[in-house]
N, C-alpha and C positions, 0 to 999 in steps of 0.2 A: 533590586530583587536578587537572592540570593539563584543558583543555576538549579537548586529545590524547588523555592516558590514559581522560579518558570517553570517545572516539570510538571508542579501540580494545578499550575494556570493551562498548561497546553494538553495534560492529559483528558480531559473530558470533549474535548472536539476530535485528538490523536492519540488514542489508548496507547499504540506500538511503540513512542516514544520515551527513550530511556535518559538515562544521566550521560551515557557512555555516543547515546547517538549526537547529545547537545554537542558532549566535546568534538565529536568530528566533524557535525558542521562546521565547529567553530577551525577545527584543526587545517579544514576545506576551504575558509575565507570565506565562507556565508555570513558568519557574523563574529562583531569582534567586542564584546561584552568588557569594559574599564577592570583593572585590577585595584583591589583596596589596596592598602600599604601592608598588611597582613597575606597577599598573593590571592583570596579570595575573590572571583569573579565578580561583577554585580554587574546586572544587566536593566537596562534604562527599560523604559512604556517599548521606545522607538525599537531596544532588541528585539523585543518579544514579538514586535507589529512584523517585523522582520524575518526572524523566525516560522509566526503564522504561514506567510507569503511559500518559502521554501517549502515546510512541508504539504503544505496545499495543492502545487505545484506537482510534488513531488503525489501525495497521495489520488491527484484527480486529474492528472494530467500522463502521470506517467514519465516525467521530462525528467534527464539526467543531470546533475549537477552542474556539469559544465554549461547546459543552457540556460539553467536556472542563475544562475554565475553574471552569465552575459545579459539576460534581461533585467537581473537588479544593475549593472553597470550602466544598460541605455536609458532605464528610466532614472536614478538618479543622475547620471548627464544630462536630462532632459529638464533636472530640476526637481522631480518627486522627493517627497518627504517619503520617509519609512510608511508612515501613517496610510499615506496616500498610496502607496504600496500596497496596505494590506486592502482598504477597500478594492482597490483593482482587481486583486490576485485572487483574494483570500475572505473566507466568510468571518461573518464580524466577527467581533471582537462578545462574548458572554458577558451578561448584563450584572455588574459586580452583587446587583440584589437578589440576581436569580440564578448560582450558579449552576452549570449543564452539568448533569450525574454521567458517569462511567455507564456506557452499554454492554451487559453485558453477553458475548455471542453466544455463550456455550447453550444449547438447546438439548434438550429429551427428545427422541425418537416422535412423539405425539408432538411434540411441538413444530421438527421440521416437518414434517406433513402438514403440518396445519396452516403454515406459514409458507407452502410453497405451493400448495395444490397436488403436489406429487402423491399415487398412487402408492398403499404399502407394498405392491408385490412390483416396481418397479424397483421400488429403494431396497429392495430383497434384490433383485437382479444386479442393479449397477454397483452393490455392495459387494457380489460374487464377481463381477469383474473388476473390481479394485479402485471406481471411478471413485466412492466415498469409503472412508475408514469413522467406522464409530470406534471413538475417545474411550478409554477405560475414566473412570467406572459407568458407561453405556451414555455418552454426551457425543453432540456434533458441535465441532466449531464451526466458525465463519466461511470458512470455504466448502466444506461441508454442507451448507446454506446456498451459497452460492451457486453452487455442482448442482443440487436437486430442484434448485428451481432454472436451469436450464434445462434440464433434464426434461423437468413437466412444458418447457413450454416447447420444446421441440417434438413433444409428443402429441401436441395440438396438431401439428404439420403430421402428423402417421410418422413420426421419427423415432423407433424405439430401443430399447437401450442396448439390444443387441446390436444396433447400427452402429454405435458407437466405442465399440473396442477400436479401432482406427485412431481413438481418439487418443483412450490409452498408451496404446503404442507409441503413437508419436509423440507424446508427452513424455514418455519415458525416455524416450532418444536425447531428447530437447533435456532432461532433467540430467544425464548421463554426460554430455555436454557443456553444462556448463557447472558441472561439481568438477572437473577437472581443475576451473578458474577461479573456482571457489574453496575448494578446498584447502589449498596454502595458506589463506587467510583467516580461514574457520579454525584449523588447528594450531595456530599460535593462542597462547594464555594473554597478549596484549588486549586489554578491552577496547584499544582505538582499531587495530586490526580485525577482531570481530565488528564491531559495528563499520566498517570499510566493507566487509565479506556481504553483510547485513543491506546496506544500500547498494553495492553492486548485484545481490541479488536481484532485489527490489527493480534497479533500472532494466538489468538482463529481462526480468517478466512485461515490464513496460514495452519493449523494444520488440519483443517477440508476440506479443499481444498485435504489437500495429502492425507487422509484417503479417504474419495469419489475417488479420483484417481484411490490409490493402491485396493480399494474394486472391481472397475468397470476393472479394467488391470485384478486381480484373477477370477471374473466371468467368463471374457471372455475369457480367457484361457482356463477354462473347458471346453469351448463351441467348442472351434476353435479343440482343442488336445482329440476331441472324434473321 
């Protein structure tokens, strides 16, 4: 398969997947796709099974490269086939008869309500404190999505969205933070150094995800085991 036809095989399970992320997997050691005699890539069933596994990994796990690295090293020392990889890791493989279409996030105002339960004078509210930005010409993306259905459901607990500038704030610090590490890489015109910027952001959000987690799980364990 051409580094095209795996773009357009892994796009319908991982929309965010580019031509430029391929190469830096590849540039990464994640996978090492045969060169034709023309320098052209071609990648076998076993890249792409391959492939599936990293980003999977990488989208539902959160895990950085480097562990992602290490765990395809200990399972094939163990003997795995690529194959055998992906059922492990990684959701199957699309049924060649039935291919899975592109989801697409962008939603209208009516539709995230409708899909989140969130009230419209909430999403009035956490819109004026900056927690969601509506998309010109008046669309929510995916995170967007995400923001206002935590939103409704901490409002089930009497948690409202004036409670949540703290949250703001801190996110801003956290975002202020790690563009200093990012930005060296975002402004270079190399496409393997943006998509480097691209998945060290990705991991920096994974990483800070689990730490917020595991801070808020120790708190409250003090609270609960008094």
């Amino acid at each position: 398969m051409s580094i095209g036809e795996v773009l357009s095989e892994l796009r319908p399970d991982f929309p965010d997947t580019t031509i430029s992320k391929l190469r830096f997997l590849e540039s990464e050691g994640l996978v090492e796709p045969e060169r034709a005699a023309s320098g052209y890539r071609k990648y076998s069933r076993d890249d792409v099974a391959r492939l599936r596994f990293v980003l999977t990994a990488q989208r539902d796990q959160y895990l950085p490269l480097r562990v992602i690295r290490a765990q395809l090293a200990e399972m094939e020392a163990a003997g795995a086939t690529p194959v055998a990889l992906r059922l492990v890791g990684a959701d199957p493989m699309p049924d060649d008869d039935e291919p899975a279409e592109l989801v697409d996030t962008r939603c209208s105002r009516t539709e995230l309500l409708a899909r989140t339960g969130l009230a419209d004078s909430s999403l009035v509210e956490i819109e004026r404190l900056g927690l969601i930005v509506c998309r010109s010409p008046g669309w929510y993306d995916e995170d967007a999505l995400s923001i206002a259905a935590a939103v409704a459901g901490l409002a089930e607990y009497g948690i409202e969205p004036r409670h949540l500038r703290a949250f703001r704030a801190s996110t801003d610090r956290e975002v202020g933070l790690y563009a200093q590490l990012l930005a060296p890489l975002a402004r270079q015109k190399d496409p393997a150094a943006r998509a480097r910027a691209a998945e060290t952001a990705h991991e920096l959000a994974g990483l800070s995800q689990a730490l917020h987690a595991a801070l808020l799980r120790a708190g409250l364990r003090d609270i609960l085991e008094r």
